[in-house]
N, C-alpha and C positions, 0 to 999 in steps of 0.2 A: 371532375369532368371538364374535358378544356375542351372549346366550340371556336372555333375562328368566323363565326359568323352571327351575329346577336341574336337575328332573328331565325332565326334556321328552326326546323320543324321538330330538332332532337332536342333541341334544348327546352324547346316548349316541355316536349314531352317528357321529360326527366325534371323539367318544373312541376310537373300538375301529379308524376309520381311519388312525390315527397309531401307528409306531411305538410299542409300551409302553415302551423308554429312550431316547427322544427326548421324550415327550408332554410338554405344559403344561398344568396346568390353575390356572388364578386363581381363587378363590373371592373374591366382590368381595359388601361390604356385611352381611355375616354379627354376629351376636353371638359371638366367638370364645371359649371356654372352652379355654382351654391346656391347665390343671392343669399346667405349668410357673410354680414359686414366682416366678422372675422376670419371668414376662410377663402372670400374670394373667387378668385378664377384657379384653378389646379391644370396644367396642362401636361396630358397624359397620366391622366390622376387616374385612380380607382376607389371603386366605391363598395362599403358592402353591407345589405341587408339580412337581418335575421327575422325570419319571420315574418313581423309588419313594420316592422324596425329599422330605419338607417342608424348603423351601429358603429362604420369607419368611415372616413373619406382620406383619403393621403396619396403617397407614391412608395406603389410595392408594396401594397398590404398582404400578407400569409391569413386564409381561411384554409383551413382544415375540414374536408367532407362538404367543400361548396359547388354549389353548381360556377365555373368559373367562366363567364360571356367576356370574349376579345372584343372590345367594344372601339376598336382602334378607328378613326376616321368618322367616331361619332360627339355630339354634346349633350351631357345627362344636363338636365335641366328639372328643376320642381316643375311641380304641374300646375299652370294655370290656375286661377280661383276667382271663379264669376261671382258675383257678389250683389246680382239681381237679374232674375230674370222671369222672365210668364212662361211657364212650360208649358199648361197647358194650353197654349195657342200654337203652338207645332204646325199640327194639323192644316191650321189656315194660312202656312209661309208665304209671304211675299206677298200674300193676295192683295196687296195695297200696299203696291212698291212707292208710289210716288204722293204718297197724303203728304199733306202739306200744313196738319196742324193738330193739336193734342186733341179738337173737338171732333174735328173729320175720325181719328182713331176711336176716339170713347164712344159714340153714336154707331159706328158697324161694327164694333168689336164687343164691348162691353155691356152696353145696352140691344144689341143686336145678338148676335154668335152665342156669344155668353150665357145667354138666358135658357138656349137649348138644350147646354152639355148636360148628358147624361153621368154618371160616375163611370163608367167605360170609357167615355169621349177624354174624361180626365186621367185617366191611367194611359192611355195610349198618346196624347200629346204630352206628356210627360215623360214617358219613356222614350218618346223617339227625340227629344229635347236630351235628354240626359247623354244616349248613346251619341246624339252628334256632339253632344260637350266631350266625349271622349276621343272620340275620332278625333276632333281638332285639339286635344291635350290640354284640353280642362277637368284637372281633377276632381275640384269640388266646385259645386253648383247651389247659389243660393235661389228655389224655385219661390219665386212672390206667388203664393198660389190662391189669388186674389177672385176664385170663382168657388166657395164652400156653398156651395146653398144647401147641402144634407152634413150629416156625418158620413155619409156612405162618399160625399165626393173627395171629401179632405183623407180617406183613406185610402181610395183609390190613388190618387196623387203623393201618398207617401210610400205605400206600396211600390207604384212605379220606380221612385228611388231608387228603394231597397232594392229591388230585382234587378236593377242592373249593376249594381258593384260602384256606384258612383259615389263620392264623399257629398253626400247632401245637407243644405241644409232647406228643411221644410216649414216658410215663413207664411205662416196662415190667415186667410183675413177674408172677410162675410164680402159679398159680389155689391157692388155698386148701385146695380137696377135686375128688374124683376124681381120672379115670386122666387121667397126662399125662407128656410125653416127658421133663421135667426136662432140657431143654438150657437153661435160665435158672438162672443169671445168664450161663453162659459164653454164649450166644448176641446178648449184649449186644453185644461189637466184630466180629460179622457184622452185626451191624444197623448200628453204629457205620458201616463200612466202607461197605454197600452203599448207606443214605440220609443217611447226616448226614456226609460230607467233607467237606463246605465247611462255612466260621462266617459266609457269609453267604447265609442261604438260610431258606426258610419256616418250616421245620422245623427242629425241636432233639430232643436225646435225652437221659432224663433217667431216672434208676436209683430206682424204684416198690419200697417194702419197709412193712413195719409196725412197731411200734412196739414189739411185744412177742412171744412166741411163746407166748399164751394162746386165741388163735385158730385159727392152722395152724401151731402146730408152729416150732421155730426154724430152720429153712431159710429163710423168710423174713422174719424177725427181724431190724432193724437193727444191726447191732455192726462188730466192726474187718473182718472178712472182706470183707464189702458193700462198707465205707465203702474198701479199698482196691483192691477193683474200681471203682469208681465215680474214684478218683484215676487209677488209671490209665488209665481211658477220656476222660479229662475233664470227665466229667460230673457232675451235680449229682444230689441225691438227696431224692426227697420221699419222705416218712414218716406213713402213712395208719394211724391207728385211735389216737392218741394223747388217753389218757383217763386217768385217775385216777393211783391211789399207783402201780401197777406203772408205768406209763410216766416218771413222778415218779423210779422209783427208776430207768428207763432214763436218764434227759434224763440223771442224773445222772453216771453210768457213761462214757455217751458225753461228758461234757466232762471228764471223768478221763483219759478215754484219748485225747483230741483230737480225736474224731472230730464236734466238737459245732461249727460255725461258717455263713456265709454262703450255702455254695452248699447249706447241706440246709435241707430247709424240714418245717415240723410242721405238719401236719393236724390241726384242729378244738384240739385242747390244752386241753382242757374238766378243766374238776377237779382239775386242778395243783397238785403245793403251790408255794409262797412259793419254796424254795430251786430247784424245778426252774426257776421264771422266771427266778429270778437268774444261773442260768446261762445260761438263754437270751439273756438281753438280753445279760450279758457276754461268749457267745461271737458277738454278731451275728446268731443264726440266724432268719429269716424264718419266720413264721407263714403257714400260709390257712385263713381262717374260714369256718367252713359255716351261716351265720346259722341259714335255714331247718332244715337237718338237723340241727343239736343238741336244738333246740326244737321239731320237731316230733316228732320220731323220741323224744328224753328220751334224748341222749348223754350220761353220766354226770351231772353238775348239770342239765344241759339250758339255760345257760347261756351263750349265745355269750362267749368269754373277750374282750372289746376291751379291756374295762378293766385285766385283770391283764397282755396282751400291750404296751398304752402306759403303763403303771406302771413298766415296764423300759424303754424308750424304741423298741418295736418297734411298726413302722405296720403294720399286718398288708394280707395280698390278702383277697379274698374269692372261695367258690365255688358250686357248683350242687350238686356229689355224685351222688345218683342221683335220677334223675328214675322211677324205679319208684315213687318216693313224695312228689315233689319237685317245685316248679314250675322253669321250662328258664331260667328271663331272669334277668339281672342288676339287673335293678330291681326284684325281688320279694327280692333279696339284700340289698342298698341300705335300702329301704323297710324290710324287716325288723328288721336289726340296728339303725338310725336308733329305732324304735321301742322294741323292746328295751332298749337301752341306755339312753336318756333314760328310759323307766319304771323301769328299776332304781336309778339315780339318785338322783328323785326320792324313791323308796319307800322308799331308804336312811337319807335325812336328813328323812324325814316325823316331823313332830312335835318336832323340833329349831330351833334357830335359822340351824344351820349352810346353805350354800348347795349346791344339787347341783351335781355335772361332768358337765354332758351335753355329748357329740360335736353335730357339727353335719352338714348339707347337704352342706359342702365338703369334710368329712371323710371321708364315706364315697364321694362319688366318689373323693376322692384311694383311697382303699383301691382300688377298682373299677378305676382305672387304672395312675397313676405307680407305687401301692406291690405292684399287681398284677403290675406287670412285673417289680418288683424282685422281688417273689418268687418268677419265674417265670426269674430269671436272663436278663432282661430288657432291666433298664433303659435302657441306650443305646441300646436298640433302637424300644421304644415306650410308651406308655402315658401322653403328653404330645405336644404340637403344639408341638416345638419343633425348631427349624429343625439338619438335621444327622440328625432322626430318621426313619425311615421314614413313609410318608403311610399310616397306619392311622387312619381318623378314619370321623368319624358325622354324618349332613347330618339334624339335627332339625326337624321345620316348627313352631314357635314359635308359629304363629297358629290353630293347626290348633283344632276347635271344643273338644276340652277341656285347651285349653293358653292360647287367649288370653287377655286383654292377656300379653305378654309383660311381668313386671316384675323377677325374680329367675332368672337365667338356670339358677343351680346346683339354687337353687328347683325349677324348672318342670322340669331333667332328671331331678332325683332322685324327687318327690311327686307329679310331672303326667305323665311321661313314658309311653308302653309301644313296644312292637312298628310297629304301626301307625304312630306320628309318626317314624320313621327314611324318611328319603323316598330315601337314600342311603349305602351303606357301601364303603367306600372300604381295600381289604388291598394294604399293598406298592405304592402307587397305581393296582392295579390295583380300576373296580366290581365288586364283588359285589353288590352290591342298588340297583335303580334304579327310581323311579317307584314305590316303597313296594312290589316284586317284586325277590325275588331269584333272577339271572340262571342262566343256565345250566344249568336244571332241569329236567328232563321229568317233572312232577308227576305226571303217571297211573300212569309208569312207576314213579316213583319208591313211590308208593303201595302198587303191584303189589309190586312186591320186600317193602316192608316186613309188607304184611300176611302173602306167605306165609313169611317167615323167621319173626314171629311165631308161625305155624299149625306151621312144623314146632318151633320149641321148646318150646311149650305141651302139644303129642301126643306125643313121644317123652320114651320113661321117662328119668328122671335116671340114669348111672352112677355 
């Protein structure tokens, strides 16, 4: 079937009438951004998926019985991979546009708001969390879902996930303040057991701790205890609030005693000294930057760390965090830290003859994707259009009025890109977003839910 237009409403429809592990789909004439080191930029490339499978990428590929999308005047791109973020705070966006410090945030968020969610409250800022990660062309989404206080909340919140088609990964971990049932960590390998038995499936699970116990206490404190829960479930372990000397003198601690290597990843790593990097780069361990939330919030330096995380030879992900005070996309991440970074550069060797080291365009999508995945325990899986990997990818319209001429394709994704120009997003080769809507929504309803989970956590007093 040959469609001269990607998004067009036949092509849907002869998608959704094919088996989803038999389907073909061709992508013919596209500008292909891999972000795969070996295959590069393809221009007027085509791509093609089977099933859930990117299976070709080249020029003039033949599929036999494929659904065949003219994708001419577009850039397939991998999809995004958030690599932390509070879902369930959705609900309460922006409401504290302008805090001005980690304490102001913890005090009406976490020890306030937090203490009231119901397991409803958590299924629906979580869902409407996931579905704007797809709108803005983030495939996979690591949710910190740092508000368990039942097992009914932590399923609620994996649930959510699942029901929208989004590549999740669901990193668990017991609420900070107020009353709660304290079955976390052990309620880890019932969650392990009832949603993540298989290693190939949408969802992953992933062991959510802090950094230090200067905030809630050392129950939730990274150290050997965690880190050998976390071995013996198999899972990987991300490390949220990682800021100054005290986490300095953690980084350090944990590669003393081995618990410091690949599958854990450090959050934000703002203010580090020299030795805690060195460890990091030497034991492997993965970084996710929170561009936006260091510098806007004023996380310790308030300095997104890129320079001191590839000083060690670590390609960092990037994330969103909370969107109570945060914008939701991956291209206001992008843009941010691009900016950032090259300013401080610059400012560093002003007045000198010396030259600055500014990142570039292809750097921070590579963060955005391939090194997203990696640090989302990922990588074979997605965050590259390379054949063997799953078809998580982004159908961009190239010509759209403020994108055109099309001349630098990593260009136009990273500086020109938003919301809007994604005409197509493509999880596990199944669409979620088609015709610049994404599918399978019931917007009024969906509305309806959100405003009054809002209404009820706004009016009931904090416990």
């Amino acid at each position: 079937m040959n469609v001269n237009d990607t998004t067009s409403a036949a092509v849907l429809e002869e998608l959704r009438r094919r088996p989803a592990d038999r389907r073909r789909i061709l992508f013919t004439g596209a500008t292909v951004v891999t972000m795969d080191p070996g295959l590069g930029v393809l221009d007027g490339g085509d791509l093609l998926v089977e099933g859930d499978t990117i299976t070709a990428v080249g020029p003039r590929l033949d599929a036999a019985d494929a659904v065949v999308v003219d994708a001419t005047g577009t850039i397939l791109t991998p999809g995004f991979v958030d690599t932390h973020r509070h879902a369930w705070e959705a609900q309460l966006r922006r409401i504290m546009p302008d805090v001005d410090d980690l304490g102001g945030y913890v005090m009406a968020t976490l020890a306030g708001y937090a203490t009231v969610y119901r397991p409803q409250d958590m299924y629906i800022g979580t869902r409407l969390a996931a579905l704007t990660a797809i709108d803005s062309g983030i495939t996979t989404m690591l949710d910190f879902s740092h508000n368990s206080r039942t097992r009914e909340h932590s399923d609620a919140a994996v649930e959510a996930l699942r029901d929208t088609g989004i590549r999740g990964v669901h990193a668990s971990m017991g609420p900070h303040f107020g009353d709660w049932d304290r079955q976390w960590p052990g309620d880890l390998a019932r969650l392990r057991s009832r949603y993540f038995s298989s290693d190939d499936q949408l969802l992953t699970l992933r062991l959510a701790t802090l950094a230090t116990d200067e905030i809630a206490g050392p129950a939730l404190a990274y150290g050997p205890e965690l880190a050998r829960v976390a071995r013996e479930l198999g899972i990987g372990v991300s490390v949220d609030a990682v800021f100054g000397t005290a986490s300095s003198d953690a980084v350090l601690r944990w590669a003393k005693d081995g618990i410091l290597g690949p599958d854990v990843t450090l959050i934000h790593s703002t203010g580090l000294t020299p030795e805690a990097w060195q460890a990091m780069g030497g034991a492997g361990t993965t970084v996710a930057l929170a561009p936006t939330s260091d510098a806007q919030i004023g996380l310790e330096t308030a300095i997104p760390a890129v320079d001191e995380a590839l000083s060690v030879g670590i390609r960092p992900g990037l994330s969103i965090d909370v969107e109570v005070a945060l914008a939701s996309d991956m291209f206001t991440q992008m843009r941010a830290l691009h900016a950032i970074q090259r300013m401080r550069a610059v400012n560093g060797v002003h007045g000198t003859d010396r030259q600055p080291s500014r990142i570039t365009t292809h750097d921070v999508l590579d963060f955005a994707t391939l090194q997203g995945a990696r640090t989302n325990g990922l990588a074979g899986v997605t965050g590259s259009l390379t054949p063997g990997k799953k078809a998580d990818l982004l159908v961009i319209r190239a010509e759209d009025l403020n994108n055109m001429p099309l001349n630098d394709p990593i260009g136009t994704i990273v500086l020109g890109s938003d919301a809007r120009n994604i005409s197509a997003v493509l999880i596990d080769g199944e669409p979620r977003k088609w015709d610049g809507q994404v599918l399978d929504v019931d917007l009024a309803a969906l509305r309806g839910e959100v405003h009054a989970s809002r209404e009820y956590v706004l009016n009931t007093p904090a416990v």
